[in-house]
NUVEXMAR-626091 format. One record per atom (N, C-alpha, C, O, CB): atom name; residue in one letter; x, y, z. Coordinates in nm, 3 decimals. Glycine has a CB too. Example, Ala and Ser with C-alpha at 12.3 -4.5 7.8 and 13.67 -1.06 7.14 Angstrom:
2
+------+------+---------+---------+---------+
! lovo ! rodo !       x !       y !       z !
+------+------+---------+---------+---------+
!    N !    A !   1.319 !  -0.569 !   0.780 !
!   CA !    A !   1.230 !  -0.450 !   0.780 !
!    C !    A !   1.320 !  -0.330 !   0.780 !
!    O !    A !   1.424 !  -0.332 !   0.846 !
!   CB !    A !   1.131 !  -0.447 !   0.905 !
!    N !    S !   1.285 !  -0.225 !   0.708 !
!   CA !    S !   1.367 !  -0.106 !   0.714 !
!    C !    S !   1.290 !   0.003 !   0.787 !
!    O !    S !   1.341 !   0.114 !   0.804 !
!   CB !    S !   1.408 !  -0.060 !   0.572 !
+------+------+---------+---------+---------+
END
This chain:
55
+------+------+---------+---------+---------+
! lovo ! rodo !       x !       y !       z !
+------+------+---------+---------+---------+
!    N !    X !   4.811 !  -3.563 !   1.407 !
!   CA !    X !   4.910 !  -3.542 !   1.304 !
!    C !    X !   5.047 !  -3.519 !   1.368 !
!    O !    X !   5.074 !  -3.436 !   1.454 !
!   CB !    X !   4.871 !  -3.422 !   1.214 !
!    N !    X !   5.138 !  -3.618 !   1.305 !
!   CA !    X !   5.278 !  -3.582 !   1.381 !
!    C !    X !   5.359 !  -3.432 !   1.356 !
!    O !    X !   5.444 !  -3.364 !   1.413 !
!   CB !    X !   5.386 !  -3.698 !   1.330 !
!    N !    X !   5.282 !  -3.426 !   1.243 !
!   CA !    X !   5.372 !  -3.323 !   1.192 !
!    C !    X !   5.340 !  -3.160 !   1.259 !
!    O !    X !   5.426 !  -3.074 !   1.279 !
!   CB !    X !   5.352 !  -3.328 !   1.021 !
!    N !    X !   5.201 !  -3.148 !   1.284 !
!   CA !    X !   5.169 !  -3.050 !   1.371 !
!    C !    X !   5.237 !  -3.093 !   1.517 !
!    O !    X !   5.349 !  -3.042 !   1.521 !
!   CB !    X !   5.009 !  -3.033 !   1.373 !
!    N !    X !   5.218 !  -3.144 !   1.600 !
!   CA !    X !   5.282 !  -3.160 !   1.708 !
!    C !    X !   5.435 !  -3.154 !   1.677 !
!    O !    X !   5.488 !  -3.127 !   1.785 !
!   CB !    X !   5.236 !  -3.280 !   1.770 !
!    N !    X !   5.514 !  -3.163 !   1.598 !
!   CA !    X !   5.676 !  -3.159 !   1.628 !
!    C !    X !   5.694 !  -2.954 !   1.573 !
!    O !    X !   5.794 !  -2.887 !   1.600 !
!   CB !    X !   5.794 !  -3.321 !   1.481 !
!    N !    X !   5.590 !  -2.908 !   1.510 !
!   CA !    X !   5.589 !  -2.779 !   1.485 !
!    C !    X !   5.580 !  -2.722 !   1.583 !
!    O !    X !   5.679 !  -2.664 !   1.627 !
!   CB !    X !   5.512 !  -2.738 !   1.410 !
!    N !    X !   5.475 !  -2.719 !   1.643 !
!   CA !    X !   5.401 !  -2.691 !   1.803 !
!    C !    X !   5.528 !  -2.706 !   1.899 !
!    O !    X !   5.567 !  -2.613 !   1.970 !
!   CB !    X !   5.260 !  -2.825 !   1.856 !
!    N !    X !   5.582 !  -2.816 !   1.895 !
!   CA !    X !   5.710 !  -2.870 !   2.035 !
!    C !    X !   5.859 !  -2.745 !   1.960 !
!    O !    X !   5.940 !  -2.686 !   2.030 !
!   CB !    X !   5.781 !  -3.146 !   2.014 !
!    N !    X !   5.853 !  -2.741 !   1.843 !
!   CA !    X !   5.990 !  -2.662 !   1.824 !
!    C !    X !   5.930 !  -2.559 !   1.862 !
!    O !    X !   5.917 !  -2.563 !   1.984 !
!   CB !    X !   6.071 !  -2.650 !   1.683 !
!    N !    X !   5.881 !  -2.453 !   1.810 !
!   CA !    X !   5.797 !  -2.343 !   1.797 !
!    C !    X !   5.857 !  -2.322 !   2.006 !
!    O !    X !   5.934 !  -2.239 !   2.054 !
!   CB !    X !   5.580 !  -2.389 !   1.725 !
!    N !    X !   5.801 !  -2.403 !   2.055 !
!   CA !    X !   5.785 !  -2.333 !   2.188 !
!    C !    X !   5.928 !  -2.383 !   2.266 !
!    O !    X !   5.949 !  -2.338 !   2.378 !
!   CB !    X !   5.628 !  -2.385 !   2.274 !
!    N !    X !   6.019 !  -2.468 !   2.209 !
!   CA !    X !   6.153 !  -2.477 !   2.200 !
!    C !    X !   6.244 !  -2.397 !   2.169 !
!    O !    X !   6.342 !  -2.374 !   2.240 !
!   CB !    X !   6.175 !  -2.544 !   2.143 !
!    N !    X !   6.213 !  -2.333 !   2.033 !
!   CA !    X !   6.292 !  -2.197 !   2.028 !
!    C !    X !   6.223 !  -2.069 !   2.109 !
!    O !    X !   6.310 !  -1.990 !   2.147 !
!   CB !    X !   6.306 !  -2.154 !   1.868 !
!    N !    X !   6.113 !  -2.037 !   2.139 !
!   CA !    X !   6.021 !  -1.930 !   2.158 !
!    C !    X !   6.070 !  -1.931 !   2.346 !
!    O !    X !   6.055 !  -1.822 !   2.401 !
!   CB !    X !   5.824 !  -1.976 !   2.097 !
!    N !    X !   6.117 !  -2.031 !   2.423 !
!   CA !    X !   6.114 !  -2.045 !   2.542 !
!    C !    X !   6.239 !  -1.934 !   2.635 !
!    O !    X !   6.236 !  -1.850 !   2.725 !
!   CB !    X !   6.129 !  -2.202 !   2.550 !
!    N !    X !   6.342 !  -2.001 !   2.544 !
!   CA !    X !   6.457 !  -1.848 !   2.619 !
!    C !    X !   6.435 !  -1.732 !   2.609 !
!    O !    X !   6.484 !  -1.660 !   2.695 !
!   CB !    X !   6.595 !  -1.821 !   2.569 !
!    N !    X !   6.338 !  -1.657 !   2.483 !
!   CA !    X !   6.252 !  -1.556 !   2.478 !
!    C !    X !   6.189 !  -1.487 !   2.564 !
!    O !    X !   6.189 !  -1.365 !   2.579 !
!   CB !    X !   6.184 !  -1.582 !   2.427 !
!    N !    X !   6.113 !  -1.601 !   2.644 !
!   CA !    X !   5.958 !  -1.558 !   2.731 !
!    C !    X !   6.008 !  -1.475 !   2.843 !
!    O !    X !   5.942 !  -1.395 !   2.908 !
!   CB !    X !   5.857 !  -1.705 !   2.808 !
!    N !    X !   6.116 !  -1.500 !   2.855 !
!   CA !    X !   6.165 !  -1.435 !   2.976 !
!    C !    X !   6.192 !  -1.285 !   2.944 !
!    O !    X !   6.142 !  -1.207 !   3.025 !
!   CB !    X !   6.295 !  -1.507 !   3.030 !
!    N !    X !   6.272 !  -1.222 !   2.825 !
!   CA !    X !   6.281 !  -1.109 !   2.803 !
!    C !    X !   6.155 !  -1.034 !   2.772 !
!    O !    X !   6.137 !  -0.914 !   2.795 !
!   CB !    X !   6.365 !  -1.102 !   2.721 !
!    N !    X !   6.049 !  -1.137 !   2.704 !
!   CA !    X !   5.891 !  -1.083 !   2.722 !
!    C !    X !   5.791 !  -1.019 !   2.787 !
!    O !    X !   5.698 !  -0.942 !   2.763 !
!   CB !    X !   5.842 !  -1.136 !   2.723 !
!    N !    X !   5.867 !  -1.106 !   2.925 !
!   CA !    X !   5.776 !  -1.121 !   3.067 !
!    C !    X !   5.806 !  -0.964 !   3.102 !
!    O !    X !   5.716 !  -0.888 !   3.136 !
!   CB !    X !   5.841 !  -1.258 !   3.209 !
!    N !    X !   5.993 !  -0.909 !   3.086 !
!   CA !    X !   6.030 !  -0.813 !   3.169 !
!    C !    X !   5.987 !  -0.670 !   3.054 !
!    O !    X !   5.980 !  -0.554 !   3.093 !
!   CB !    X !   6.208 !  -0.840 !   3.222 !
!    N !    X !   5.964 !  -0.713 !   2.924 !
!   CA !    X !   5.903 !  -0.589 !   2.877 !
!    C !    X !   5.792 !  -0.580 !   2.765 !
!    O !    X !   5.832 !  -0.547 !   2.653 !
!   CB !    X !   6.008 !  -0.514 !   2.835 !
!    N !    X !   5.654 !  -0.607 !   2.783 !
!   CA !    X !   5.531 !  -0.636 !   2.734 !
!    C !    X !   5.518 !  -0.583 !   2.644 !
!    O !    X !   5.465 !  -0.629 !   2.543 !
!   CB !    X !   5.437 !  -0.620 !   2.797 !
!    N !    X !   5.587 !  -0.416 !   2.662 !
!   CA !    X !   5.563 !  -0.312 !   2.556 !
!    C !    X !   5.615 !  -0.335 !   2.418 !
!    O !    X !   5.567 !  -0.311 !   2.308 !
!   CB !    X !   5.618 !  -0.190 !   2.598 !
!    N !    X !   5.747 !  -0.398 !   2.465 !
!   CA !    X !   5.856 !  -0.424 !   2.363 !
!    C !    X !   5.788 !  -0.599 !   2.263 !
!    O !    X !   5.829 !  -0.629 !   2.151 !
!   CB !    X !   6.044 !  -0.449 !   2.480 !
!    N !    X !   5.694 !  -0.675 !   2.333 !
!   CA !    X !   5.658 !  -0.772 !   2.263 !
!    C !    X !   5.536 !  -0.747 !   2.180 !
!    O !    X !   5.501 !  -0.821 !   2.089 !
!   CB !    X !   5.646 !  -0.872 !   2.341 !
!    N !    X !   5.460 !  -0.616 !   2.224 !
!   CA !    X !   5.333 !  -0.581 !   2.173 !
!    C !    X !   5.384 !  -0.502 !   1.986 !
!    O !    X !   5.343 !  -0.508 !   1.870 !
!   CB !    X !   5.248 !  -0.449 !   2.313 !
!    N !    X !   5.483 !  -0.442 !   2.058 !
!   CA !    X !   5.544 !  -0.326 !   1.931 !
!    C !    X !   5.575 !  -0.482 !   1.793 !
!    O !    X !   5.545 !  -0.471 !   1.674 !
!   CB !    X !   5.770 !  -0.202 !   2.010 !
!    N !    X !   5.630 !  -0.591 !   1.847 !
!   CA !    X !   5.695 !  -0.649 !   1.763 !
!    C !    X !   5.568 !  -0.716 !   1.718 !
!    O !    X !   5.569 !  -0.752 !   1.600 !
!   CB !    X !   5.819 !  -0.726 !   1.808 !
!    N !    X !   5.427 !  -0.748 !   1.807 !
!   CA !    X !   5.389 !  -0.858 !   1.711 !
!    C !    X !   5.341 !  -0.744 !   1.601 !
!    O !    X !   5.362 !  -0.773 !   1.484 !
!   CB !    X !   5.258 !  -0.986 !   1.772 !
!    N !    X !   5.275 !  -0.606 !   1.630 !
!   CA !    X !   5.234 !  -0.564 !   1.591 !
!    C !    X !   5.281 !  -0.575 !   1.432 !
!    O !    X !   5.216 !  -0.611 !   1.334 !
!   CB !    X !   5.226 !  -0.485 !   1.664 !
!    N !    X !   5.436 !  -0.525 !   1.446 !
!   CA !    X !   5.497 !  -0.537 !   1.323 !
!    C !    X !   5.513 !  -0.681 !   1.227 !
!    O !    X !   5.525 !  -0.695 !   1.105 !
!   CB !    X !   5.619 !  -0.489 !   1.356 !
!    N !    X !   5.508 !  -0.783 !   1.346 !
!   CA !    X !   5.485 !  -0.903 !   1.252 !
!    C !    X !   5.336 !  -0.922 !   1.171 !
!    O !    X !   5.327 !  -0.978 !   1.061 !
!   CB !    X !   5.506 !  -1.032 !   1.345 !
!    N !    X !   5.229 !  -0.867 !   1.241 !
!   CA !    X !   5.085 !  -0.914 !   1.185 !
!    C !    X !   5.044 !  -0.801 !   1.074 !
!    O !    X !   4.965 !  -0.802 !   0.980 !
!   CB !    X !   4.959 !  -0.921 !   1.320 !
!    N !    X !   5.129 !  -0.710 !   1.124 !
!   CA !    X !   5.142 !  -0.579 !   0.973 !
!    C !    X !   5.165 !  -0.603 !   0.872 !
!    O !    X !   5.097 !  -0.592 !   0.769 !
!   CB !    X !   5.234 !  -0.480 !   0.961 !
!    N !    X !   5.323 !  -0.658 !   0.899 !
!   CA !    X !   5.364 !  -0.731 !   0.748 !
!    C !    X !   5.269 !  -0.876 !   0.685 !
!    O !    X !   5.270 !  -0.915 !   0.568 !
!   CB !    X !   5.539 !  -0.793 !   0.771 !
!    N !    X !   5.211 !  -0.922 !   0.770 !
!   CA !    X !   5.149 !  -1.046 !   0.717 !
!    C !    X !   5.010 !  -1.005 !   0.670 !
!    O !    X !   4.960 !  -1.078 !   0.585 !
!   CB !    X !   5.143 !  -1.164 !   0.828 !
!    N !    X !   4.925 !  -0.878 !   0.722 !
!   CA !    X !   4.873 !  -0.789 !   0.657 !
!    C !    X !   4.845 !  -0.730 !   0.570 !
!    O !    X !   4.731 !  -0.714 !   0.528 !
!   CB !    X !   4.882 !  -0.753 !   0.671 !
!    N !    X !   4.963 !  -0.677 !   0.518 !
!   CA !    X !   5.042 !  -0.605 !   0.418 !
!    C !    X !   5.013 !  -0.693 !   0.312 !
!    O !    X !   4.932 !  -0.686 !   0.219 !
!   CB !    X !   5.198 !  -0.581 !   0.448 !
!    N !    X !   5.096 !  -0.778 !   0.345 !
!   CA !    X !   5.109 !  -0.901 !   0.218 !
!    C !    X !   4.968 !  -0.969 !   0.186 !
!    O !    X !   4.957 !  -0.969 !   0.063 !
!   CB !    X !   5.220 !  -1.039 !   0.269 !
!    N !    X !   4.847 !  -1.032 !   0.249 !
!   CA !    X !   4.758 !  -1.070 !   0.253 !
!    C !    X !   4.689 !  -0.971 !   0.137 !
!    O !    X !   4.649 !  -1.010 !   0.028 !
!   CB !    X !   4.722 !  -1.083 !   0.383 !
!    N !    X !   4.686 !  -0.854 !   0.180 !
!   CA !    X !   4.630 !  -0.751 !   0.126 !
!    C !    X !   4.666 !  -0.769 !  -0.083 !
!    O !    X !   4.615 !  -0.804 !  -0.189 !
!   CB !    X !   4.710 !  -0.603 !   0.225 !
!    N !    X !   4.799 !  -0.707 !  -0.017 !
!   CA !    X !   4.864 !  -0.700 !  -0.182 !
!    C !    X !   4.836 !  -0.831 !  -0.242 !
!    O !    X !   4.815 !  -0.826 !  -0.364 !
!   CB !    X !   5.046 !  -0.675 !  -0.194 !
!    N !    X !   4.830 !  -0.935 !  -0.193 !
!   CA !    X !   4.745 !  -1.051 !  -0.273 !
!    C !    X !   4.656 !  -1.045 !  -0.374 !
!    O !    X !   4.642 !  -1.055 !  -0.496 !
!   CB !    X !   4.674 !  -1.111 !  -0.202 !
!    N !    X !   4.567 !  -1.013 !  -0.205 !
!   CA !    X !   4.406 !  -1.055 !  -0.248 !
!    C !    X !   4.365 !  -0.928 !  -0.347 !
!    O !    X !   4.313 !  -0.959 !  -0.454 !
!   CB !    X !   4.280 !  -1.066 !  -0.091 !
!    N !    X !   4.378 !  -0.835 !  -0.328 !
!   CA !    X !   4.358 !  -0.685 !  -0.382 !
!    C !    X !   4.407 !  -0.619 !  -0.485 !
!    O !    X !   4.336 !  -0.593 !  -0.582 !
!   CB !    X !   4.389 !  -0.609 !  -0.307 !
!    N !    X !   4.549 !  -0.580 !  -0.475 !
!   CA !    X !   4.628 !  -0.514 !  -0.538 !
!    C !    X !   4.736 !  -0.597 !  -0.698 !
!    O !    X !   4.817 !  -0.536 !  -0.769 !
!   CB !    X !   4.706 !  -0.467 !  -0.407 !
!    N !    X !   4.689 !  -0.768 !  -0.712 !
!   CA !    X !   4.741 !  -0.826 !  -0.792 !
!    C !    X !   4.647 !  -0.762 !  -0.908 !
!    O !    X !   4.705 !  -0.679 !  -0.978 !
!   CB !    X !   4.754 !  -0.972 !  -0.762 !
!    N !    X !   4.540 !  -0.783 !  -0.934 !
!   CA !    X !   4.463 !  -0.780 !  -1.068 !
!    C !    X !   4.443 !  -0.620 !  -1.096 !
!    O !    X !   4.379 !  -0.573 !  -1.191 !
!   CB !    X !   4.306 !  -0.868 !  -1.057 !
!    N !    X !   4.507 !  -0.551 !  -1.002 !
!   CA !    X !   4.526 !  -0.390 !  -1.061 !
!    C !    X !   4.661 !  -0.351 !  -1.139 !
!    O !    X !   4.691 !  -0.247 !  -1.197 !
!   CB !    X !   4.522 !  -0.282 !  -0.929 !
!    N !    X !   4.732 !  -0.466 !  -1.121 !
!   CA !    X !   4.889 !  -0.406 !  -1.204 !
!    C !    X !   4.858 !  -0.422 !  -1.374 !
!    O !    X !   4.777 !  -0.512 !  -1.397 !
!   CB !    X !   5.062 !  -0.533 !  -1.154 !
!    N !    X !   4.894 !  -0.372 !  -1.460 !
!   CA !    X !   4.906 !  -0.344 !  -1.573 !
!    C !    X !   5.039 !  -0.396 !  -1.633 !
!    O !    X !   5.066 !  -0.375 !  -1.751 !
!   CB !    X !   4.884 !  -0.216 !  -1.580 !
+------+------+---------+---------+---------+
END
C-alpha cells in the first residue's frame, strides 16, 4: 500500500531531528509517551464505557 509507506517515510522524517534529544534524555521520552498513551487511553475508555452512561 502506497499510502502506508509515505506515512511510515514522513512519520520518521519528522520524528528524525528528535531522536537525538531522545537519545540524550530517555527519562524525558518515557514521561511523554506515557502521557501520549494516557490520553489515547483516556479517550478509548470514555468511548467504549462511559458513552451509554450519560443521561
Amino acid at each position: 500500500m502506497p499510502g502506508t509507506a509515505v506515512g511510515l517515510f514522513m512519520i520518521d522524517f519528522v520524528a528524525r531531528p528528535f531522536a537525538r534529544i531522545f537519545e540524550k534524555w530517555p527519562e524525558f521520552m518515557i514521561i511523554l509517551l506515557l502521557i501520549l498513551y494516557g490520553c489515547v487511553g483516556y479517550s478509548v475508555i470514555k468511548s467504549a464505557f462511559l458513552a451509554d452512561q450519560r443521561t
